[in-house]
Structure formats: structure tokens, C-alpha cells
SEZADREN-741635 format. One line per field, with one value per residue (C-alpha): residue number from 1; y negated, x negated, z negated; residue in one letter. Coordinates in pm, 1 decimal, padded with zeros to 6 digits. Layout:
N
i NUM; ...
Y Y; ...
X X; ...
Z Z; ...
aa A; ...
END
This chain:
396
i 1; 2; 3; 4; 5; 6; 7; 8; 9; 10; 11; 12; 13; 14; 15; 16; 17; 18; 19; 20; 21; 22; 23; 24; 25; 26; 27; 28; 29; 30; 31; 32; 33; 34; 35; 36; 37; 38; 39; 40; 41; 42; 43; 44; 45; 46; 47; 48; 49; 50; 51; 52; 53; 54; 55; 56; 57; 58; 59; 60; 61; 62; 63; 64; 65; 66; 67; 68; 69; 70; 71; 72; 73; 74; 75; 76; 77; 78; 79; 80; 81; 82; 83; 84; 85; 86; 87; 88; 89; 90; 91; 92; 93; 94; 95; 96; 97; 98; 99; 100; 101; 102; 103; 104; 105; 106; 107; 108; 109; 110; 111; 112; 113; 114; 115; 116; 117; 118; 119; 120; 121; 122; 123; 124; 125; 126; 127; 128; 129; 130; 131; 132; 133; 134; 135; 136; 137; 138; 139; 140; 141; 142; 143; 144; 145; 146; 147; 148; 149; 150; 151; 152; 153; 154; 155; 156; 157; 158; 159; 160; 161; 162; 163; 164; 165; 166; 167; 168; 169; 170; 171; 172; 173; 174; 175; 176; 177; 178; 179; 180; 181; 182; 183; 184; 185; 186; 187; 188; 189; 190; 191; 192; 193; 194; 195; 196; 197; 198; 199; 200; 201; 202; 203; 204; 205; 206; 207; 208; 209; 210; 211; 212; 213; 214; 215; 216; 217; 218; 219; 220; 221; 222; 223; 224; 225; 226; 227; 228; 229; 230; 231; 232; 233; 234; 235; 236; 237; 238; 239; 240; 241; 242; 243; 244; 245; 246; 247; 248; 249; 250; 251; 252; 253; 254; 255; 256; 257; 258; 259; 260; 261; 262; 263; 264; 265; 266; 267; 268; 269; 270; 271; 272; 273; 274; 275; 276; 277; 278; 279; 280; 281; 282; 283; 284; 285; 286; 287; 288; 289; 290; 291; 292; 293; 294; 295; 296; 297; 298; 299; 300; 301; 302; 303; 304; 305; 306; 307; 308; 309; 310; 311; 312; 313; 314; 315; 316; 317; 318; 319; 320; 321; 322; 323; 324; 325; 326; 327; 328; 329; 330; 331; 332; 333; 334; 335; 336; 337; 338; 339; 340; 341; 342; 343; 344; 345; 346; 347; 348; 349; 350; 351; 352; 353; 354; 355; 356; 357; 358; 359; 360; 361; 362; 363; 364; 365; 366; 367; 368; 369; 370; 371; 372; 373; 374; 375; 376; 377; 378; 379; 380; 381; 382; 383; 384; 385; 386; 387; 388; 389; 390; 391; 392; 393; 394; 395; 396
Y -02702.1; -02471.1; -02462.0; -02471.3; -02526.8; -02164.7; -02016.1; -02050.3; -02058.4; -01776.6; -01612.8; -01249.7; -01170.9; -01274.0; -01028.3; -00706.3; -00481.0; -00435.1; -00010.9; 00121.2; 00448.0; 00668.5; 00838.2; 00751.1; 00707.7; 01026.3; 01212.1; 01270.3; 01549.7; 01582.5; 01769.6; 01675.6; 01681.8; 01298.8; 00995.9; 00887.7; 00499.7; 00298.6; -00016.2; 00090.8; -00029.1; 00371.7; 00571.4; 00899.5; 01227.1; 01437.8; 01759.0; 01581.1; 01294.1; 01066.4; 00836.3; 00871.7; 00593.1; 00299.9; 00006.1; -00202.6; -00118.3; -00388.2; -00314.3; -00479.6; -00506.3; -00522.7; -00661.4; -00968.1; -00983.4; -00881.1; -00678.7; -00399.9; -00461.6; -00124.7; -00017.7; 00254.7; 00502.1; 00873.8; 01067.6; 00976.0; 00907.6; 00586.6; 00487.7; 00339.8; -00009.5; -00003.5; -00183.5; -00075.7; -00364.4; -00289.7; -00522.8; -00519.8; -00611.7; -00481.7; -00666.9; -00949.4; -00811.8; -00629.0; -00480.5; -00476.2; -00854.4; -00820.6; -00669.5; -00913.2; -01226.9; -01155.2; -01090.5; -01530.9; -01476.9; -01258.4; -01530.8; -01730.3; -01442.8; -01402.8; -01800.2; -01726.1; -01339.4; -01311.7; -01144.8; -01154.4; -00878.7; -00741.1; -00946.9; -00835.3; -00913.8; -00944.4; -00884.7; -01242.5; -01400.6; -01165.7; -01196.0; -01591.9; -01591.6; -01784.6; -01646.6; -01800.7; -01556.7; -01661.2; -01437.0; -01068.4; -01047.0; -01332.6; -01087.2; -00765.5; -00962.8; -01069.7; -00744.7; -00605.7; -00800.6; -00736.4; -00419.4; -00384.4; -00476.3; -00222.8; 00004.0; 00016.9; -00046.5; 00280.0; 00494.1; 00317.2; 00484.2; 00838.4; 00840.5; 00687.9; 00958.0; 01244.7; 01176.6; 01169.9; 01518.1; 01621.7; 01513.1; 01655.9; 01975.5; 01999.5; 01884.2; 02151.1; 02460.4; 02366.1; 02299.5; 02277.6; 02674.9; 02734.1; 02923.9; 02778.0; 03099.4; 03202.1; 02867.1; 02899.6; 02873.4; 02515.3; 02374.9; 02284.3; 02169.4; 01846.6; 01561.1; 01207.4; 01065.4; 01214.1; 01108.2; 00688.3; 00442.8; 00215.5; 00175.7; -00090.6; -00305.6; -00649.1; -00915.6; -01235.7; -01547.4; -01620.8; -01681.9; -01429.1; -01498.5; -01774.8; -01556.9; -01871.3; -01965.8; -01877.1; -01778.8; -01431.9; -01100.1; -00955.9; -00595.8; -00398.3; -00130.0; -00232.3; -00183.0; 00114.0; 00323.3; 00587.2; 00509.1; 00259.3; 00163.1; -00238.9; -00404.1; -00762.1; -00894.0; -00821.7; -00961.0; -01195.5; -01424.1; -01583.7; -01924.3; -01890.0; -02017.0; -01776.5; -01473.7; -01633.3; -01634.9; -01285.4; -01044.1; -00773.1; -00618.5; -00793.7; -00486.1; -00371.0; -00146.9; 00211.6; 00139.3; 00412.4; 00217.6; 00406.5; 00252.4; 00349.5; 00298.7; 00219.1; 00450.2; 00465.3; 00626.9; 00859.0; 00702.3; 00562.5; 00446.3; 00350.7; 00008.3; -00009.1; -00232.6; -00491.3; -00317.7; -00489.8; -00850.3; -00875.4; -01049.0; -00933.9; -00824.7; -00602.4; -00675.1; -00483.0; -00234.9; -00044.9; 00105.5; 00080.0; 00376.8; 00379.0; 00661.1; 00746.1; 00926.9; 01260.2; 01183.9; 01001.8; 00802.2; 00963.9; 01333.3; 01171.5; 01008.2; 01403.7; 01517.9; 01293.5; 01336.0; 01696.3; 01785.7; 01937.7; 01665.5; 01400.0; 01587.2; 01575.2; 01219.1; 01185.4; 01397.9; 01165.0; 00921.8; 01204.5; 01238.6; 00838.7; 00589.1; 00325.1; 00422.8; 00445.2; 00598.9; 00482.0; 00462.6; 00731.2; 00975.9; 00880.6; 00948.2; 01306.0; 01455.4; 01738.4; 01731.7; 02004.6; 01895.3; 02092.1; 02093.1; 01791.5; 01970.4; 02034.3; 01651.7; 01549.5; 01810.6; 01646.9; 01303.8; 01409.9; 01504.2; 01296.6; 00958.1; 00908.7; 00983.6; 00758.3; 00475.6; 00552.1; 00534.3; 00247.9; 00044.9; 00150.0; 00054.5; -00314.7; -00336.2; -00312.4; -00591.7; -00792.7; -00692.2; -00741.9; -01067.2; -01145.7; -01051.5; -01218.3; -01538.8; -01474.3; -01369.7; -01657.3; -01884.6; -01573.3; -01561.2; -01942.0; -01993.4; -02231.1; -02039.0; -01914.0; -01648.1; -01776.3; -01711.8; -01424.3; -01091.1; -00853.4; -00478.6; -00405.8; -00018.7; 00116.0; -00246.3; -00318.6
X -01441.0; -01623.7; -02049.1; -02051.2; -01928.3; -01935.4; -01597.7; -01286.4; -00917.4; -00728.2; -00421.6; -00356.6; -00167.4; -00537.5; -00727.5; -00564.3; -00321.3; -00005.9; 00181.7; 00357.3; 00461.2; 00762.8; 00815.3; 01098.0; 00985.4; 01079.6; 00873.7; 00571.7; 00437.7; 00353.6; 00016.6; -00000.7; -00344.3; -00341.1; -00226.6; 00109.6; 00144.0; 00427.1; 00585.5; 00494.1; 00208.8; 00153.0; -00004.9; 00171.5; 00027.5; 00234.3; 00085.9; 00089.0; -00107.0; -00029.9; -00374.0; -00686.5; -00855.2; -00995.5; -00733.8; -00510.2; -00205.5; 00070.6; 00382.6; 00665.2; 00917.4; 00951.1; 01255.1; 01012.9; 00835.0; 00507.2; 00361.2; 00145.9; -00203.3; -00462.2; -00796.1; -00835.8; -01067.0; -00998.1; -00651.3; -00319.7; 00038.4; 00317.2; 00668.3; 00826.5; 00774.0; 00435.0; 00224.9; -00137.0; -00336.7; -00667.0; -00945.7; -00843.2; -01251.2; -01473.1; -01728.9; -01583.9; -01372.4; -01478.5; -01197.3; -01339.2; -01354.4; -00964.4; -00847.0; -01011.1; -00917.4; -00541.1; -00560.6; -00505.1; -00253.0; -00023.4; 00135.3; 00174.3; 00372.5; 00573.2; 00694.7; 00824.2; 00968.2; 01319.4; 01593.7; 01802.2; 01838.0; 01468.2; 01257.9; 01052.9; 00784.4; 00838.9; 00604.9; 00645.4; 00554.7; 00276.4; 00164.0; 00146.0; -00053.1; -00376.0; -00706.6; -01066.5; -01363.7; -01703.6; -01953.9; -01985.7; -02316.2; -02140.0; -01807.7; -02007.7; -02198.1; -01882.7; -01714.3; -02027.3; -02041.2; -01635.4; -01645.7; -01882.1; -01620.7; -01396.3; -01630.1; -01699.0; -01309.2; -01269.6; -01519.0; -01379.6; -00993.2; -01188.0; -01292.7; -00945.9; -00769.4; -00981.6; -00966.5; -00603.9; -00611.0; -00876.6; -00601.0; -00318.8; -00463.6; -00552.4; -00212.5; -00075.1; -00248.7; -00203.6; 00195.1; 00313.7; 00332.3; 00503.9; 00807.6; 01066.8; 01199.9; 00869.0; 00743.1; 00412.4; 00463.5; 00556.2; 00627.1; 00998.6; 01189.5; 01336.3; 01505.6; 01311.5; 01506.8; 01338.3; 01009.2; 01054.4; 01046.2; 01176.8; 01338.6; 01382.3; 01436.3; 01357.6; 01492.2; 01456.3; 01587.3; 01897.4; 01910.4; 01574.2; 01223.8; 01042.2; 00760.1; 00591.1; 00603.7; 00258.9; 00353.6; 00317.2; 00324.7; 00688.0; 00658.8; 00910.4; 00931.1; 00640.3; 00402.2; 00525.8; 00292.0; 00117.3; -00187.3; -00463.3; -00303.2; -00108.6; -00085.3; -00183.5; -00045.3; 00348.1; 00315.8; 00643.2; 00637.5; 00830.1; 00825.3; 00599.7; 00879.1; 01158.7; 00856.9; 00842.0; 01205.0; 01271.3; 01361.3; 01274.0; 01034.2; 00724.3; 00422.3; 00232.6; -00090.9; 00004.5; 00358.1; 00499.0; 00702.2; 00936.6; 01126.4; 01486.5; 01705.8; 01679.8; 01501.4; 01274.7; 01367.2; 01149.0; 00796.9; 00607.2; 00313.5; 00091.0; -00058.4; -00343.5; -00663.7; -00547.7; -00421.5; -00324.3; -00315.4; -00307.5; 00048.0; 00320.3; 00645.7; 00929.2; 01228.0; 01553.6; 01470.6; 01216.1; 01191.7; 00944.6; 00921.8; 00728.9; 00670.0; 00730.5; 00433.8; 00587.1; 00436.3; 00158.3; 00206.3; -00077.3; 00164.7; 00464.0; 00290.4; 00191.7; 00477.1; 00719.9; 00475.7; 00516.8; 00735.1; 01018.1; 01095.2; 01062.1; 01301.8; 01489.7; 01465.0; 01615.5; 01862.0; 01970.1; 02106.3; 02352.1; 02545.2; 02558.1; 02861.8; 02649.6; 02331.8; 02011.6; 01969.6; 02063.1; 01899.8; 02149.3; 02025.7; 01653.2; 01711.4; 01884.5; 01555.2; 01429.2; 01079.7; 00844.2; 00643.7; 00383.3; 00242.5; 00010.0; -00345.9; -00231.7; -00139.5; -00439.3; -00646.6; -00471.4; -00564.5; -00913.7; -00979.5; -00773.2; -00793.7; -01222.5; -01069.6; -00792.3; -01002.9; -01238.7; -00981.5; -00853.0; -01190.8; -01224.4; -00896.0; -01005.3; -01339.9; -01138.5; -00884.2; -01233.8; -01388.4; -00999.6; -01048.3; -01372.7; -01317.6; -00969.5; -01171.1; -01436.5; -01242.3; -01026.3; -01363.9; -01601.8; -01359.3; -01258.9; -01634.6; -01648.8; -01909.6; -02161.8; -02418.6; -02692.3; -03043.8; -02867.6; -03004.8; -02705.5; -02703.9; -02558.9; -02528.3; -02233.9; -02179.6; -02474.3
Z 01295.5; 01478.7; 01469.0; 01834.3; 02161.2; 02309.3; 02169.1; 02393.2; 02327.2; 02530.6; 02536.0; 02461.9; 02795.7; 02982.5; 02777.8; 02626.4; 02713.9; 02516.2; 02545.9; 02289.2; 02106.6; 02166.9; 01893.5; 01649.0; 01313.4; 01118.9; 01346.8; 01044.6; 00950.4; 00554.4; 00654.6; 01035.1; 01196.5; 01371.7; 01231.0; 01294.3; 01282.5; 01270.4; 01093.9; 00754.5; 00551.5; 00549.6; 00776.3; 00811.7; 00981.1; 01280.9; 01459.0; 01818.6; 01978.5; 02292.2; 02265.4; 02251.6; 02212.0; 02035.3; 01960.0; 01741.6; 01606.1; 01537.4; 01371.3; 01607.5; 01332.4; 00975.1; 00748.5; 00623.9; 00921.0; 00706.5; 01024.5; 00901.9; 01129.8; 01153.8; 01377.9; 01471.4; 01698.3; 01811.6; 01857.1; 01722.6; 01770.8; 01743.8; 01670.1; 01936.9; 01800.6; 01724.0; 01983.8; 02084.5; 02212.8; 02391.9; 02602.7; 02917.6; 02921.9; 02667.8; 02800.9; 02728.5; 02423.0; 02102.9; 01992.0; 01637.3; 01646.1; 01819.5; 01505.1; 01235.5; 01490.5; 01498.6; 01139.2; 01051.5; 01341.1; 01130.0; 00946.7; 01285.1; 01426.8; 01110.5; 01150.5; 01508.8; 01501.0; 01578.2; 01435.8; 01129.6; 00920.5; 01043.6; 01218.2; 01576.1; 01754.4; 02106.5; 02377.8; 02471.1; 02149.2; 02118.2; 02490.8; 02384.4; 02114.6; 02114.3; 02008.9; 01972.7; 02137.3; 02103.9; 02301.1; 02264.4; 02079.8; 01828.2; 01832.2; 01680.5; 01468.1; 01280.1; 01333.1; 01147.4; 00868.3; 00844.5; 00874.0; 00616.4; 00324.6; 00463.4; 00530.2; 00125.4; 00050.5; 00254.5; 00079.2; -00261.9; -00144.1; -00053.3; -00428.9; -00585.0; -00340.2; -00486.2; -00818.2; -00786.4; -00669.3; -00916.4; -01182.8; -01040.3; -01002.4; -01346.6; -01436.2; -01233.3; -01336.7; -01699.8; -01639.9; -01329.6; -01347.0; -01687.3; -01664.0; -01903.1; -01978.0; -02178.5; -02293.0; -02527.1; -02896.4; -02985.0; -02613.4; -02520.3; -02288.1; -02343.5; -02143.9; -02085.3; -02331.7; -02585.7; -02503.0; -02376.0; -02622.8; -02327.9; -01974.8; -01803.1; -01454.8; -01421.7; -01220.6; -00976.6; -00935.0; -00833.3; -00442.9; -00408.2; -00416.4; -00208.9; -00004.1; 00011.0; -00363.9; -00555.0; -00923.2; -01064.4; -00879.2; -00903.3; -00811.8; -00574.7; -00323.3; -00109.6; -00428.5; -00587.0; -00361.7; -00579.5; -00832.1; -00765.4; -00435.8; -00387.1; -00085.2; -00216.1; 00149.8; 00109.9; -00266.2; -00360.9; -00670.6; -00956.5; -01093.3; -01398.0; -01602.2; -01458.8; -01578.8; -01925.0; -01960.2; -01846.5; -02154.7; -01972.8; -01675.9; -01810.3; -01691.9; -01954.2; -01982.7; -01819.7; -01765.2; -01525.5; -01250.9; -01035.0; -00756.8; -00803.4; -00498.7; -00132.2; 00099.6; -00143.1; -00422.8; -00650.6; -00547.7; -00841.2; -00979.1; -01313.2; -01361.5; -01634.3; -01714.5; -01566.6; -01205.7; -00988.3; -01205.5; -01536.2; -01545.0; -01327.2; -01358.5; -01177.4; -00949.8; -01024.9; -00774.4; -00998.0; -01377.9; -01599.7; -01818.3; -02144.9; -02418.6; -02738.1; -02988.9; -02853.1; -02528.7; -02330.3; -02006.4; -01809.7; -01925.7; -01825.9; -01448.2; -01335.7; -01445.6; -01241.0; -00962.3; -00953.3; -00602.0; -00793.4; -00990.2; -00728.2; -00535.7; -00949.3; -00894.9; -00555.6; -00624.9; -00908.7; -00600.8; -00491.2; -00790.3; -00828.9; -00783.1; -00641.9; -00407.1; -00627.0; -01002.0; -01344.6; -01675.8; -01793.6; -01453.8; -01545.8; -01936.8; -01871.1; -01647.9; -01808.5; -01923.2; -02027.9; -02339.3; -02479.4; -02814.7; -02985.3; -02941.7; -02559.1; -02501.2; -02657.8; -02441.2; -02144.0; -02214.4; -02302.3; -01955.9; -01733.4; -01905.0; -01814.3; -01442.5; -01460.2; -01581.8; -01361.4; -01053.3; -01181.4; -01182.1; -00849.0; -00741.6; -00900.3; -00718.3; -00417.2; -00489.9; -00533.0; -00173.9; -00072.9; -00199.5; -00076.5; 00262.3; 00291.1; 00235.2; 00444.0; 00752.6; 00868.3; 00836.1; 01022.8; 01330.1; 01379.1; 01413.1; 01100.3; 00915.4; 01200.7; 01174.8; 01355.6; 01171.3; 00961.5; 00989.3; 00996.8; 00992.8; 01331.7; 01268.8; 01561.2; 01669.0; 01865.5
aa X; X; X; X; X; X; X; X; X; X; X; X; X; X; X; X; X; X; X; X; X; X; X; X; X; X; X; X; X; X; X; X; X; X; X; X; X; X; X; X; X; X; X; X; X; X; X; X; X; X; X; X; X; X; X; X; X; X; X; X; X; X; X; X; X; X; X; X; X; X; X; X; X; X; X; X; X; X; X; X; X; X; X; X; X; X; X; X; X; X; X; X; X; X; X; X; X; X; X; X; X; X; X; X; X; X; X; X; X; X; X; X; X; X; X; X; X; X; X; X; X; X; X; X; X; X; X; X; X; X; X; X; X; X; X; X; X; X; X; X; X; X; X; X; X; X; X; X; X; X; X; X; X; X; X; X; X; X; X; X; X; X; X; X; X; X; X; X; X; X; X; X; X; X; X; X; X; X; X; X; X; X; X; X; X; X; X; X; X; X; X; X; X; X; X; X; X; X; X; X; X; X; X; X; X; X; X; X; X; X; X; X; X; X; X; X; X; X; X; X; X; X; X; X; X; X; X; X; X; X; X; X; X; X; X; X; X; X; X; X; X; X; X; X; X; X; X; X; X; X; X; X; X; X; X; X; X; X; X; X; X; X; X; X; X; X; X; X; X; X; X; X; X; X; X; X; X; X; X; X; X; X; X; X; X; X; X; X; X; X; X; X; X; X; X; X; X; X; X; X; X; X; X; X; X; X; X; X; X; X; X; X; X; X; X; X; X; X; X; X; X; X; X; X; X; X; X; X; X; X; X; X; X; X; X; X; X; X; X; X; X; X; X; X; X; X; X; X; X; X; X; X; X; X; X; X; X; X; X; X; X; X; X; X; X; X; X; X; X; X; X; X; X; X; X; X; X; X; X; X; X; X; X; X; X; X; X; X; X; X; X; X; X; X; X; X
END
């Protein structure tokens, strides 16, 4: 119930304007200067822009009709079904508060997509869709106080994004340039198989996972994103009695995950102190890889991450039967693996950065959290602000 009688229910199609990108979707740019959205949780980069401006973006399509949602302010680009919403007022619309109030809407416009195979939003149903607006000082007060916990998640990422650097930097210079031919004294070459102590793939119930069923996490390609990241909002579960009587896929402390087929293929990730829960498990999609004493897992992460051997990795899926790699194509990857005093050095340096990254990456599931909870109350006028003093900063 809301605290009071001055928010109104109206329709998008009376208050924002709907355009969209033209761009197909494999127009990125690895090191592009704008962001490049489109239906991905991602945001890519390209070298061109066609806005400039301050909006929403709305994925119009995604294959479980989880549509990505983003602000943003300045120049970038779009896919062709990516929608940018703006006030058609800003006067009368914040389009801060138009991002976090569509936000409860998401799983509205899930329920009513269409398709089969991938699901779309039309500009119908989105044109349709009902939103509560209370008035504009009450609209940047909540956008404030919003924005606040993704203000901090955002400066949390910056940190998790340069440590990740930081590490694979070091990583680099100390092996990325050894040339096999002239290894050091007691480094070799070997294949993974020599270093796991296990691989494998997990699995899900039979007739696929209810997106609606709360149980524990089971992890596929939408999570296997690169270290400290998850996207808690596309998370599918298993019964806790189908994870108790799987044999296999169960995550464990620093397990390496890799996603193994699909478009996909070769992206990985590390889960440790207890990032992103601490019980989950895999789908058959992905493979956990875990060492042996010849190796550590933070050795083995930087060295799949390396560009040559994710491009090892993908090439794996050429040389297959079936689409997507094997245990026997993962095993058979060559590996460089210095001596003990060099592993040890390794782990010496990275592992205080890792752990660090990794607490940061949990502090941010918490604001996640908080903020998740807060929101759908903040913008439905439930919990008012009156008589709180809020830091109004650019929102004033």
C-alpha cells in the first residue's frame, strides 16, 4: 500500500519514448571507444556511436525472456533489438527513477513475451505496461538513495576489474612470454592431464530446471562470466534433493569452471570463499577442473585465460564429433608448468589479490541484495521518504 495519495498509475506509451538500435549484434569492438549494448547481460564496446544521450536500455529478446535492463548517460551504440526508452517529459519523468521503476516490471514482461524458442518484447506489450510516478522531487529522492548502492557496487567492480588485470599482468610477464623451445631449468611442458586431479560436468533434472523453483544455484552459461562477476538475476535451481543426489558437479573452494559448448565456449571462471553461495552446483554445459599437487588453481585460472589458449579451447569444438569439447580435448591442452619455488612465488603474490577480489565481489552480492529488497518497496511508494534527509548529490 502506498504512504500516500499523490502517486499515479500510467502507462508507458503516455510518458517515454521507445527507438531502437540498428546495429546487428556482432558489430563489437574488443577495445571500442563507446559502449555497445545489446541483449546480453554484457556490455560490449564498438568504435561508433548513434546516441547521445541519457536513457534506458531494454533488451527486446532473450531465449528465457530474462531481459538484461541498464542506465546509462553519454555516447553509445545498440543492437537492433535493444530499445531506448526516454521521458517524453523530464519534468514530469526522472529517468533515473524510470530505470529502478521498470526494474519489478521485468518479471511482468517476462510472463507475457512472445515467442517460442526466444522470447520478445514487443513494442505493444512494452508500450502497455503500467508504472506508478509519484512527484518529481519524490522521483530523485528515490533515485538517490538507489543509486547510491550502485554507485558503491560500481566502484566495488572498478577495483575487482583492476585487480584482475594487476594479476594477469603478473601472470603474463612471468609466463605468458616463455618460449617452449628454451624453457628454464626444471619447467616443462606438459598436457592438463597431468596436472587435474578431477574433471567434471554436472547435470539437471530430467525435463530442465523450473526458473521459478528456489533450491540451490545450478551454474551454466549465463554465470561463467570471468572472476568475481554472477548475475544473481538469471540464476536457475535444483531441488535440494536432486543436488544431494548428484555424484558429481557439486562446486568446491577455487574450482575452475569453464563453459564447454554453445556459443560460449572457452569462457570461465573461479569460485572461492564462498563466491557466489556457498552451495551450488553445475549444469552439463560447464567443467569443473581441479588440480593435482603439481599445480595450483589460481596457476591453472591465468593460464587458461591467456588469449592463446582460449582460442586452444575453442578450437577444441572444431575437431569435435558433437558441437562443444570433451574431457579427452580438455585433458590433452598443453600446459606450461614451472618449477615448485616458481608456483609457490606465484601464489605468494596473487592469492592476497584474489582473496581480496573475491571479498569484494561478496560485498557486492550483499548491496545486490540489499538493494533488490529495497527497490520494489522504494518505487511502489510503500516505504516513503518523507522526514529522511537524503544526499541528493546530481539528482537535485
Amino acid at each position: 500500500m502506498r504512504t500516500n495519495d499523490q502517486w499515479k498509475m500510467v502507462k508507458l506509451r503516455n510518458f517515454v519514448s521507445f527507438q531502437t538500435g540498428k546495429l546487428n549484434s556482432n558489430a563489437a569492438k574488443p577495445d571500442g571507444e563507446y559502449p555497445f549494448f545489446t541483449c546480453a547481460q554484457e556490455t560490449f564496446s564498438i568504435n561508433t556511436y548513434s546516441f547521445d544521450t541519457e536513457c534506458v536500455l531494454l533488451a527486446g529478446n532473450n531465449a528465457n525472456g530474462v531481459y538484461p535492463i541498464k542506465y546509462f548517460s553519454g555516447k553509445f551504440d545498440a543492437y537492433q533489438r535493444t530499445y531506448i526508452i526516454r521521458p517524453l517529459d523530464d519534468t514530469k519523468l526522472n529517468t533515473r527513477f524510470l530505470y529502478f521503476v521498470l526494474q519489478p516490471q521485468l518479471e511482468l514482461m517476462r510472463s507475457i513475451s512472445t515467442g517460442a524458442a526466444t522470447k520478445f518484447l514487443t513494442l505493444t506489450i512494452l508500450k502497455d505496461i503500467e508504472i506508478g510516478i509519484p512527484p518529481l522531487p519524490i522521483q530523485r529522492k528515490i533515485a538517490a538513495v538507489l543509486s547510491t548502492y550502485d554507485d558503491l557496487i560500481e566502484a566495488n567492480t572498478r577495483r575487482i576489474r583492476i585487480l584482475e588485470q594487476m594479476a594477469q599482468t603478473i601472470y603474463h610477464e612471468w609466463f605468458g612470454k616463455v618460449d617452449a623451445q628454451f624453457l628454464p631449468e626444471g619447467w616443462e611442458m606438459k598436457t592438463l592431464d597431468y596436472v587435474l586431479s578431477e574433471i567434471e560436468s554436472g547435470s539437471r533434472p530430467k525435463g530442465g530446471i523450473d526458473p521459478n523453483q528456489r533450491g540451490v544455484p545450478s551454474v551454466g552459461a549465463e554465470n561463467i562470466i570471468g572472476l568475481g562477476k554472477y548475475n544473481y538475476a538469471s540464476e536457475k535451481y535444483v531441488s535440494s534433493d536432486f543436488y544431494n543426489a548428484m555424484t558429481r558437479g557439486h562446486i568446491k573452494n577455487k574450482d575452475v569452471l569453464i563453459y564447454k559448448d554453445g556459443a560460449s565456449i572457452g569462457r570461465k571462471s573461479m569460485f572461492r570463499d564462498g563466491f557466489p553461495h556457498d552451495e551450488c552446483c553445475i549444469n552439463e554445459h560447464v567443467f569443473i577442473l581441479r588440480t593435482n599437487e603439481k599445480c595450483t588453481q589460481n596457476f591453472l585460472y591465468f593460464w587458461l585465460d591467456l588469449p592463446d589458449m582460449t582460442q586452444n579451447i575453442k578450437n577444441l569444438n572444431a575437431n569435435a564429433a558433437q558441437p562443444g569439447i570433451n574431457q579427452a580435448g580438455v585433458k590433452g591442452l598443453p600446459i606450461l608448468l614451472p618449477d615448485e619455488i616458481m608456483l609457490k612465488k606465484l601464489d605468494d603474490v596473487i592469492n592476497p589479490m584474489m582473496g581480496l577480489l573475491f571479498n569484494l565481489a561478496k560485498k557486492n552480492a550483499n548491496l545486490q541484495r540489499t538493494r533488490d529488497l529495497l527497490l520494489p518497496r522504494l518505487v511502489s511508494g510503500e516505504v516513503g521518504l518523507e522526514g529522511i534527509e537524503v544526499e541528493m548529490g546530481e539528482y537535485q
